[in-house]
C-alpha positions, 0 to 999 in steps of 0.5 A: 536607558533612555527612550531612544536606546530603548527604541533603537535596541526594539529595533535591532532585536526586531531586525534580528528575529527578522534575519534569522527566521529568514535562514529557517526552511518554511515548515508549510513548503515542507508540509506541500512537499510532502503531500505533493510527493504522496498525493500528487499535484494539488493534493488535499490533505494533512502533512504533520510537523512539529511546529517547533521544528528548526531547518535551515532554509534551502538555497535549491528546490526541496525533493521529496518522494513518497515512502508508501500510502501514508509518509514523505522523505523531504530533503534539502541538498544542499551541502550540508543538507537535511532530510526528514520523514514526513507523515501524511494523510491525504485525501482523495474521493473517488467512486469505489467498488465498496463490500456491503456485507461480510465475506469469508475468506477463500469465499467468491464474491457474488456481485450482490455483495458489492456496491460503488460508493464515494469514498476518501482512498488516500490512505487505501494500500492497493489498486480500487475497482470503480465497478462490480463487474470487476471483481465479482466472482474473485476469491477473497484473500481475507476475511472482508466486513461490510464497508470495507474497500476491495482493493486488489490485494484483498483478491485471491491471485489464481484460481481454489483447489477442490478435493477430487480436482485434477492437477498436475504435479510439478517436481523440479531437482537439479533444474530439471522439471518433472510433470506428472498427473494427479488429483486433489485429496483436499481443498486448498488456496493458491499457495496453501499446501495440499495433499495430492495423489499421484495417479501413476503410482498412486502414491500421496505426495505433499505439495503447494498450489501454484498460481497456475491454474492446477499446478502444485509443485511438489515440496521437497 
């Protein structure tokens, strides 16, 4: 072969690659897609892919939605198409309401133990506060250490039964409801079950402690 074949065959070999790799969906398009999808536009972050991965190139926009806090579904639809899921950690700093010191769970949050702070929220499941004033007083849903931030979902939705605490009892059968008063025989959070008394026939009945401010509904 002489050196003019072997130049020539380079050359095609070359444009082949060349050719192919053109068929092939650009993995940063997939990676930005992803991110966008979760983070918003002009998301920070980091979107992980195999670098060995092989897609054909789509001829349409790539869609790609968010499948929670931390992964993407990108998809191609074309027909036939592709789809793949996406993990992605995206950051995003923003002042937050942060704890500084432990809280118990079914503990008020005295305003004392809650500080703002600059803090990277991309991968933060749940609503941010961005003052104390917020949630100070709120019952924790869960045990809290220092550092950790308070979102929503670490709030006690409603407000604790106390033992001796007036409630009303609500009985429902058969699409009927029955109310009746009754006091607390123990302490309780909101969807705990609690012992109540019933003030009428003095009976204890079981029940659990609705969202609504002194309600238990009784279990049957």
């Amino acid at each position: 072969m002489n050196r003019t074949t072997r130049i020539l065959l380079s050359l095609v070999t070359l444009a082949a690659c060349k050719a192919q790799a053109a068929d092939l969906q650009p993995l940063d398009s997939i990676r930005s897609a992803a991110l966008q999808a979760v983070g918003g536009a002009g998301a920070q972050g980091q979107a992980r892919l195999d670098s060995s991965l092989r897609l054909a190139a789509c001829r349409q926009p790539l869609q790609a939605v968010a499948s929670g806090t931390r992964l993407a579904q990108v998809r191609c639809d074309d027909s036939p198409g592709w789809k793949i899921f996406v993990p992605v950690a995206v950051r995003r700093e923003a002042q937050v309401v942060v704890v500084n010191g432990p809280v118990r769970m079914g503990q008020a949050i005295a305003p004392g133990q809650l500080i703002v702070q600059k803090r990277d929220v991309g991968g933060t499941d749940g609503a941010t506060f961005a003052s104390p004033d917020q949630l100070a007083g709120a019952i924790a849903a869960r045990a809290l250490s220092a550092g950790d931030i308070a979102t929503a979902s670490d709030l006690q939705q409603g407000q604790p039964l106390r033992r001796g605490d007036p409630v009303v009892l609500v009985s429902r059968v058969a699409g009927a409801e029955i109310r009746m008063p009754g006091v607390a025989l123990g302490s309780a959070q909101v969807g705990q079950r609690v012992a109540v008394q019933n003030t009428a026939s003095n009976k204890v009945i079981r029940g659990r402690l609705s969202s609504e401010p002194g309600v238990v509904e009784v279990l049957q």
